[in-house]
N, C-alpha and C positions, 0 to 999 in steps of 0.2 A: 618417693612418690608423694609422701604424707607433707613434703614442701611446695611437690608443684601443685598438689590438688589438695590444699588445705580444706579443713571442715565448713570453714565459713564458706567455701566458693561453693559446698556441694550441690546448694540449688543451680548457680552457674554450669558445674558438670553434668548434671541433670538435664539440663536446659539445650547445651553441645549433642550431648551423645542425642538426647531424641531427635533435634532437628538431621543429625547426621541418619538415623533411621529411617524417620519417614523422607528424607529426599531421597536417600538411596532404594525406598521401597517404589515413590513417585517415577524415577528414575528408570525402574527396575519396569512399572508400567508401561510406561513410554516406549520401550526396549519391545515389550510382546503386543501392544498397541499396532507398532508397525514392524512388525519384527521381520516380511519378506522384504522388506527396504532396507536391512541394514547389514553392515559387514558384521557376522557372527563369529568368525573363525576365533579362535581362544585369544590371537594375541591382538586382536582388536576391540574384540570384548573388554580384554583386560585393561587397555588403555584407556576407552572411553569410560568405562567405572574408575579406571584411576583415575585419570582426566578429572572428571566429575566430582570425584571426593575430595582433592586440590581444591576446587574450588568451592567446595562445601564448605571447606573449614576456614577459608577466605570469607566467604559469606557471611558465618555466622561469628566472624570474630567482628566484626564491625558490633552486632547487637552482643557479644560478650565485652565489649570495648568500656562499651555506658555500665553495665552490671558490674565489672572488675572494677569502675573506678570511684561507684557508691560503696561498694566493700573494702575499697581499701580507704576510701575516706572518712567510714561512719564510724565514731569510735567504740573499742572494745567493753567499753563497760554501759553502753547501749542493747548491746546484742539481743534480742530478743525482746525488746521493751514494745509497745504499743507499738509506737513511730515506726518501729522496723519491721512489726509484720504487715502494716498498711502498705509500706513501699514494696516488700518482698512480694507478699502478693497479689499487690495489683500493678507491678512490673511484669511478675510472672503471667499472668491472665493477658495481660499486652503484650507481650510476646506471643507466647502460645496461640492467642488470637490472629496476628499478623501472621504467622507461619501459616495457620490452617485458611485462612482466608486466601493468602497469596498462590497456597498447592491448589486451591480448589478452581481459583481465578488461572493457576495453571492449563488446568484441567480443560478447560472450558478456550482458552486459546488454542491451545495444543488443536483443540477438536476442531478448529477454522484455520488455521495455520502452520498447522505442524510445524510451529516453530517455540523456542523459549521465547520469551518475553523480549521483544526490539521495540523503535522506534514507533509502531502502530500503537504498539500498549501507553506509550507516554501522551500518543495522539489522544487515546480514547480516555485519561487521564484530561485530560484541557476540554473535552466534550462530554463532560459529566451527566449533562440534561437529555441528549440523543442517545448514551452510550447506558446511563441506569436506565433509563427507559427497555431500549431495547433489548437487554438482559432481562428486566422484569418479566418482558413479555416474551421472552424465548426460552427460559428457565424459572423454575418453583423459588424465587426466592425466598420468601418467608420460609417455606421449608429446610433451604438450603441454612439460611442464617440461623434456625431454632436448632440445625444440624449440627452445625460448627460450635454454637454455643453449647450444647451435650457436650461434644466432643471437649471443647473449654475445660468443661466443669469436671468430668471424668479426668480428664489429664492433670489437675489439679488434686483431687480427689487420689488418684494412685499414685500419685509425688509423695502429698501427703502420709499416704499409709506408711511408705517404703520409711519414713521418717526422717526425709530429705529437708522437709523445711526446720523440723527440729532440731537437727544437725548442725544449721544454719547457725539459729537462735541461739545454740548450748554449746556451740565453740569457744573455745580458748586461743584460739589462732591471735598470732600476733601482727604488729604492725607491719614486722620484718618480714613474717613467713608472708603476706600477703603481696609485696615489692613484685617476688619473682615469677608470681602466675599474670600481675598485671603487667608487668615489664614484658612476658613471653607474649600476651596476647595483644600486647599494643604493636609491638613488632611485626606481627604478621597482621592484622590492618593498615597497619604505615606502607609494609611490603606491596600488599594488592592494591591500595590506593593511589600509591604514586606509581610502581614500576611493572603490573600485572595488568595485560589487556584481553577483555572480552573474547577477541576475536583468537590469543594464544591460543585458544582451546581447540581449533579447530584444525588437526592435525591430521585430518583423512580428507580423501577425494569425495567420502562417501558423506553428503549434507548432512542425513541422521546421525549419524556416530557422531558428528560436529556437534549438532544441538544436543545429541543427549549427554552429551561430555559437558555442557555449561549449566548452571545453576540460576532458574529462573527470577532470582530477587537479584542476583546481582549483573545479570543482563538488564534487566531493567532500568536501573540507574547506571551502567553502562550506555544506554543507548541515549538517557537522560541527558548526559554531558556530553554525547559527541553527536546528534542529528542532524548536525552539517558537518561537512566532509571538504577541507580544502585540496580541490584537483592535484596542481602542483605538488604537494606538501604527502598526499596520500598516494599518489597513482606515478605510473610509467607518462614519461614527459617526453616528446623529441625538440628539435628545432623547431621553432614559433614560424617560419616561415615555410617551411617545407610543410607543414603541418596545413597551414592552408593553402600553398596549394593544393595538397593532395586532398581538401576536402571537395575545393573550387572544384578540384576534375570529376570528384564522385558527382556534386553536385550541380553542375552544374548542364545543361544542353547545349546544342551546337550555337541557335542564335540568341543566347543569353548574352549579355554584354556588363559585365563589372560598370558599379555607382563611383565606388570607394576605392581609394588607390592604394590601400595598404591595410593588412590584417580586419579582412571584412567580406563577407556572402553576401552583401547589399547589391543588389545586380534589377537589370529591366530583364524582364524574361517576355519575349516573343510569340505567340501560339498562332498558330493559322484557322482559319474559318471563317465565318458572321458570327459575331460578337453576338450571346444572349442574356439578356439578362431575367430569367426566371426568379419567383420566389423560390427560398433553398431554406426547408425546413429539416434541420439536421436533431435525429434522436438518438441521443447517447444511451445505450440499455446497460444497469447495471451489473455486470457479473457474470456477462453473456459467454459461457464457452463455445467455439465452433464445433465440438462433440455433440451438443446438446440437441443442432440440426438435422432435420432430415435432409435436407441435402446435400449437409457433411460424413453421412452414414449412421445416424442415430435412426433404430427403428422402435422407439417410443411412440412417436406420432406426437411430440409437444409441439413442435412448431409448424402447423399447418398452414398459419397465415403467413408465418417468415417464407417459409418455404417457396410460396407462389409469387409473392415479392421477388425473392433471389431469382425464380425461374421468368419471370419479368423482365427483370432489371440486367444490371449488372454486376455481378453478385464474384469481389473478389476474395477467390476460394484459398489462399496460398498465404494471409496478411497474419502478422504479428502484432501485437502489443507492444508496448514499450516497456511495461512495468505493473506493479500486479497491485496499484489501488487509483481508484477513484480518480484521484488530481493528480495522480501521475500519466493517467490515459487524459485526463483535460489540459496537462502540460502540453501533449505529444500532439496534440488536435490541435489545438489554439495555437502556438508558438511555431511547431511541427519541427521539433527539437529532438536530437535523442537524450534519454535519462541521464541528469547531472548526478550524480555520486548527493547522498544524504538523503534529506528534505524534497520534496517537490517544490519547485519553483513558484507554485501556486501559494505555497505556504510561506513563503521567506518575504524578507525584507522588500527588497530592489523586486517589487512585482506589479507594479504601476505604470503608463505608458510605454507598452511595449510593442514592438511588433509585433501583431498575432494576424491570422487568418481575418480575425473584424476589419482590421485596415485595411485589405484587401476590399471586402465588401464597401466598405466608408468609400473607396477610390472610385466603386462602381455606382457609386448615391443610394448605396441599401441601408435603412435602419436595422440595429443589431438588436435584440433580444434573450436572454439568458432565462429560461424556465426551468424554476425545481422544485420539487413537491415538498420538500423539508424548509426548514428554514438556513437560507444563503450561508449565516454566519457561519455553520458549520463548514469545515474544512478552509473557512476563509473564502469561500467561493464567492460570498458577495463582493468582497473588495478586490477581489483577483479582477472580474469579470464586471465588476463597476468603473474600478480603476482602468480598464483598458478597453471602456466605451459604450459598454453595453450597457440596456435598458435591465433591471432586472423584476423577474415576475417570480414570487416565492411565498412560503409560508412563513414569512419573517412576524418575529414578533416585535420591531424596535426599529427604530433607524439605523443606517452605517455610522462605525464612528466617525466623530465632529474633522473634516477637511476630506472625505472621500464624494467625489464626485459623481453623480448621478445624475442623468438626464430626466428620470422615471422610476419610479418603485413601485409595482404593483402589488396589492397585497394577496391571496386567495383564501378568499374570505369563510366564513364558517357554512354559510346557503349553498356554498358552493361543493362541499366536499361529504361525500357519502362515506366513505371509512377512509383511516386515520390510524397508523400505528408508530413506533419510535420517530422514524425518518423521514415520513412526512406522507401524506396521500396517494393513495393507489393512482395505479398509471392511467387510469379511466377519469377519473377526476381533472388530473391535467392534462392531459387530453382535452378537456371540454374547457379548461383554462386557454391552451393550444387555440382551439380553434374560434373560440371568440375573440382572441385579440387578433388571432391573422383576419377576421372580418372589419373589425375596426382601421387596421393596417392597411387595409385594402381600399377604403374609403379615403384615405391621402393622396391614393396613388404613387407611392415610394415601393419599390419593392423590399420585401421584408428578408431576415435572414434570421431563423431562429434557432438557437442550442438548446435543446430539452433534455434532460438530464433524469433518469430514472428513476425510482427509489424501491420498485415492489419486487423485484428479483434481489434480496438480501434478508437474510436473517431477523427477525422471526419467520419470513415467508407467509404472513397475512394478506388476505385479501377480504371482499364482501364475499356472503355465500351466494350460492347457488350463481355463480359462475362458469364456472367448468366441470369436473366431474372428478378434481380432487382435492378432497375438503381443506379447507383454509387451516394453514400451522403444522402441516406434516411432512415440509419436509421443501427442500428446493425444486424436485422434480413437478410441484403444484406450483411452485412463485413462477418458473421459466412456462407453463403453461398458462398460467392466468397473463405474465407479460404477452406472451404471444395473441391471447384470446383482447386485451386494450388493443394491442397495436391494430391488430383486425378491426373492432370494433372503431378506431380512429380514422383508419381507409375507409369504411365504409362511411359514416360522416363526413369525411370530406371532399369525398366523389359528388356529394349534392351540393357543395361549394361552385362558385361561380370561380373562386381565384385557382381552384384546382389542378385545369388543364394547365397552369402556367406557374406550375408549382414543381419544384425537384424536389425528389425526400431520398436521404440519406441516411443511411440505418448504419450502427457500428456500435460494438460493446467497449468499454474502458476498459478493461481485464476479464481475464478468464475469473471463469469460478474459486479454482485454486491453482494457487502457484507452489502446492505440496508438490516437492519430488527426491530424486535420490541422489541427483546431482548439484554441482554451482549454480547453474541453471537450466533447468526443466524445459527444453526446447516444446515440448505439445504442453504445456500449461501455461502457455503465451499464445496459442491460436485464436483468437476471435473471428467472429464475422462481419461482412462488413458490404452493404448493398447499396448502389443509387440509384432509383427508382424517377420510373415517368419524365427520363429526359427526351426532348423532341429528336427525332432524326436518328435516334438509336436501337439498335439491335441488342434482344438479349443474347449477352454471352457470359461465358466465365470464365475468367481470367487465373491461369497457374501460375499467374511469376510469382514469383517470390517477392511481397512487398514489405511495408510496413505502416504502421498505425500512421506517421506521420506524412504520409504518402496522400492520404486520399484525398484532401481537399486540394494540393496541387491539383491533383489528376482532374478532377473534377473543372477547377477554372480552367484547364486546359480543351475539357471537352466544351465549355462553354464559350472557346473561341477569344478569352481575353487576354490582354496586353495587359501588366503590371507591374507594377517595382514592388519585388519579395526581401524581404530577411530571411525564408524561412529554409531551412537545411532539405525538408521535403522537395521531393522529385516527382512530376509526373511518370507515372507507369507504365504510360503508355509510348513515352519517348527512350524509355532504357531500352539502352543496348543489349543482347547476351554477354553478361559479365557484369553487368553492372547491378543489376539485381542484389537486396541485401536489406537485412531486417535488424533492426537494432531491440535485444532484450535487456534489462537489466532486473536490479535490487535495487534498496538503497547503498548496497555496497559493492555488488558484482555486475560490472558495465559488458555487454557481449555484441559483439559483430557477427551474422551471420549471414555465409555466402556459399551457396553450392554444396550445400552439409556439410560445414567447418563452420566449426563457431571457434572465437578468441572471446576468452575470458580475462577480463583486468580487474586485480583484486588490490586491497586499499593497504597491502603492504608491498606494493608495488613489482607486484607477481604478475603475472600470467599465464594461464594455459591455453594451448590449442589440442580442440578436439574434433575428431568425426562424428558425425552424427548421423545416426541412426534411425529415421522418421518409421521405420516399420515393427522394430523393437523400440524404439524409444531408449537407445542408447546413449553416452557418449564417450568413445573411445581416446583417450591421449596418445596423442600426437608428436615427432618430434617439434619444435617448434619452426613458425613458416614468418621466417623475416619479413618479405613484403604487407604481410597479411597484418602481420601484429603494429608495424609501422599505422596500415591505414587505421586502422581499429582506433590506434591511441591519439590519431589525426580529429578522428570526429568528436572524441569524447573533450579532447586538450582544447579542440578549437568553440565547442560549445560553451564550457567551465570557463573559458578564456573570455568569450563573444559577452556572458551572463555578470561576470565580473567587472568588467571592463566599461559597461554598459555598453557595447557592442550591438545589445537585444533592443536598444531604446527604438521609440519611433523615431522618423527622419522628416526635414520639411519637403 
């Protein structure tokens, strides 16, 4: 023992066993945190703490990798001298530092996502100025950081006592005895680095047991190096040809007629009526679950303005989401795509001239508009929705970068805005952005089409006071109430509008609240709502079919009676057939078809399961598996990953 754990490594062993402590205690958290979500039985327990310790020591052989290879480089008649307790303990203090920072930035994920550490965390990593902001003001940092620092200084301080670092100093260890702890620990770094994958870990059905079996620092930069996901390479493939047709037939209606003669959803789609052309003022709310409703059965009373809308409009009751962030519901709106595996679309490369929903409006002579109350750069949204036509109105603090094209940039200015937190301006604010430019718009005589984009339904949950009647920063059940109490306060302002009566408004949340659940994916933590309001000639109803997010603005230009040439995979809903019905959920890793309570899961080690689903317990039961089903599933997703690649998604002349 006294060769593999020589005296010079003992701050190193020191360094191991605590981090293996407090993760397993973190861990151990996690476990009675959500402890009726997860499989407890003994040999699942046991698995996922073993599971997890695996990867512990994976973990921290990376940060014992650097420490093993100053000790075995620094030479022995050094040991203890000035130079070496500088590095010892202020290696040590960085370490111990980055441990307790990372558990505590655990902490605080876990609490929005009940997830370890993926792709979101490396997002909010690249959006440092929105993301410390909104931490500041959601949680006591100074406090927090004066915490960690104790905690620092005590950890050092009881190292010390034990006589760990002296140990260090006043070793005799040789050059030789040091080869075989650094030889053992580079081996198990090299191991996880090149041939040990994140996702091994997840070896139960049951999503909890998954995440609490992996180790938050090394998901992390797991998700760092793989945030896109090649289709082919990652998922179940069929034939390229069968594949679209069988999407052509999901997607397609009777007098649609194909553009493009080979591997292409480029078609004239048909609709019968008088052709209208309204302004179409579309409000994306952020965060919005359909639980949250009163007239999805929430008896809160938050949303009393949504509510009358819905019973207005037509308000469909039965719609999914595609994916549980931000630009992945503005992927599924815009393009009307289902979720590519990795990255949102919005965020990649190839996200410039493409076919989206605007080109449709552009065919009809509508100016496009893009409104957000943060500033655009975040999530890339300016360049997504610059790059593909639209005007943009935001709190930007800069220009797009030098070759993105812009027609207009509006800025919203400081006169303009009453409160102001991480993510940009309460909903009331833009709202009053909203409706001064639709009065200017209105003065060219073009009809307008605008995308507004939320920001007061998310964490910290600020708003101004005396608003509502539940005080600003306590919690989301006040954000989803004060959005409800703008959106109201918006109708009523724009009823005294002249452009009004000839205005459509279209309500629909990007994601649910949370996408926590106990399965691959959480079939009711995809429900949003989703209403179109003050169209001519229409009856309020509610519609149960089964749709999905990418559904609506089909449905929409089909109630307005127009002829157009689509790319987009969306279907009107109102022309499905029984059987055709079907809603697409995803992750960035688990792609899902769902039809008639069965959902197909496709997973990025080229898995799949089918399950029943259960909407009343909120189950999902494994299935054997259903060949036609899992064919169409891997049709839409191959033919999407395929269309995006390919440039497939480009505009056409």
């Amino acid at each position: 023992m006294k060769t593999l754990f020589p005296t010079r490594f003992s701050i190193l062993n020191g360094f191991i066993l605590f981090f293996l402590i407090v993760s397993f205690l973190l861990r151990s958290s996690f476990l009675i945190w959500n402890f009726s979500e997860v499989e407890t039985d003994f040999l699942s327990l046991m698995r996922t703490f073993g599971t997890g310790l695996f990867y512990d020591l994976g973990t921290i052989s990376f940060f014992a990798f650097v420490a093993a290879m100053y000790f075995l480089i620094f030479p022995k008649r050094f040991y203890g001298s000035l130079a070496d307790r500088i590095m010892c303990y202020a290696g040590f203090v960085l370490g111990i530092f980055i441990l307790y920072f990372s558990f505590f930035a655990e902490v605080t994920f876990w609490d929005e996502f009940q997830r370890r550490f993926n792709f979101i965390a490396v997002d909010y990593l690249i959006y440092t100025y929105e993301v410390v902001k909104n931490i500041n003001e959601s949680y006591p940092i100074p406090l927090l950081l004066s915490g960690i620092g104790i905690l620092v200084l005590l950890t050092v301080y009881a190292f010390k006592r034990m006589g760990i670092f002296e140990s260090a100093f006043s070793s005799n260890t040789t050059l030789k005895q040091k080869l075989i702890p650094t030889f053992s620990i580079s081996i198990v770094a090299l191991v996880f680095l090149f041939f040990v994958k994140n996702e091994d870990a997840e070896f139960s059905t049951n999503r909890y047991n998954n995440e609490l079996s992996k180790t938050g620092i090394y998901s992390f930069f797991a998700a760092f190096r793989n945030n896109e996901l090649s289709y082919p390479d990652f998922y179940r493939t069929e034939d390229l040809e069968l594949a679209f047709q069988a999407v052509n037939k999901g997607t397609f209606s009777e007098k649609d007629s194909l553009l493009e003669p080979q591997h292409s959803i480029f078609r004239y789609i048909n609709n019968q009526g008088e052709e209208q052309k309204p302004n179409v003022i579309f409000i994306c709310v952020e965060s919005l679950s359909a639980k949250y409703l009163g007239v999805y059965g929430n008896q809160d009373n938050l949303t009393p303005n949504l509510d009358s809308l819905a019973n207005a409009g037509i308000q469909f009751s039965n719609l999914y989401a595609t994916g549980t962030r931000t630009v992945r519901g503005m992927e599924a709106i815009t393009l009307s795509i289902p979720p590519t595996p990795g990255r949102s679309i919005v965020k990649r490369t190839k996200n410039q001239d493409l076919f989206t929903i605007g080109e449709v409006f552009k065919q009809k002579g509508y100016s496009r508009t893009f409104f957000y109350g943060g500033d655009g750069y975040f999530d890339n949204m300016d360049k997504f929705f610059s790059g593909n036509g639209f005007d943009i109105v935001d709190r930007g603090r800069g220009l797009l970068p030098e070759g993105d094209i812009v027609t207009k940039r509006t800025n919203i200015e400081d006169s303009e805005v009453t409160f102001e937190n991480a993510w940009g301006v309460q909903d009331e604010d833009l709202y009053r952005k909203v409706i001064k430019e639709a009065d200017k718009a209105t003065e060219s005589g073009k009809p307008f089409f605008n995308f507004i984009m939320t920001t007061s339904n998310h964490k910290p949950y600020t708003y101004a006071e005396n608003r509502i009647d539940i005080p600003s920063g306590t919690g989301r059940n006040g954000a989803i109430k004060y959005t409800d109490y703008a959106i109201g306060k918006f109708f009523e302002e724009a009823r005294t509008k002249a452009w009004f009566d000839n205005t459509v408004f279209v309500i629909m949340a990007d994601h649910c609240a949370s996408s926590a659940g106990k399965w691959e994916l959480d079939v009711a933590n995809y429900q949003i709502p989703a209403i179109i309001v003050n169209l001519k000639n229409s009856e309020p109803k509610s519609l149960i079919q089964l749709s999905s997010q990418i559904d609506i603005f089909p449905s929409l230009f089909g109630l307005l009676g127009w002829d157009y040439k689509s790319n987009l995979f969306g279907k009107d809903v109102f022309k499905m057939k029984p059987g055709e019905e079907r809603a697409f959920v995803g992750n960035y890793r688990k792609l899902g078809l769902l039809k008639e309570n069965q959902l197909m899961v496709l997973g990025d080690q080229k898995t799949a399961n089918f399950y029943q689903w259960n909407p009343v317990k909120e189950t999902l039961n494994l299935q054997p598996m259903e060949e036609p089903f899992l064919k169409e599933t891997i049709a839409y997703y191959q033919v999407a990953s395929y269309l995006y690649d390919e440039n497939g998604l480009q505009l056409r002349n």
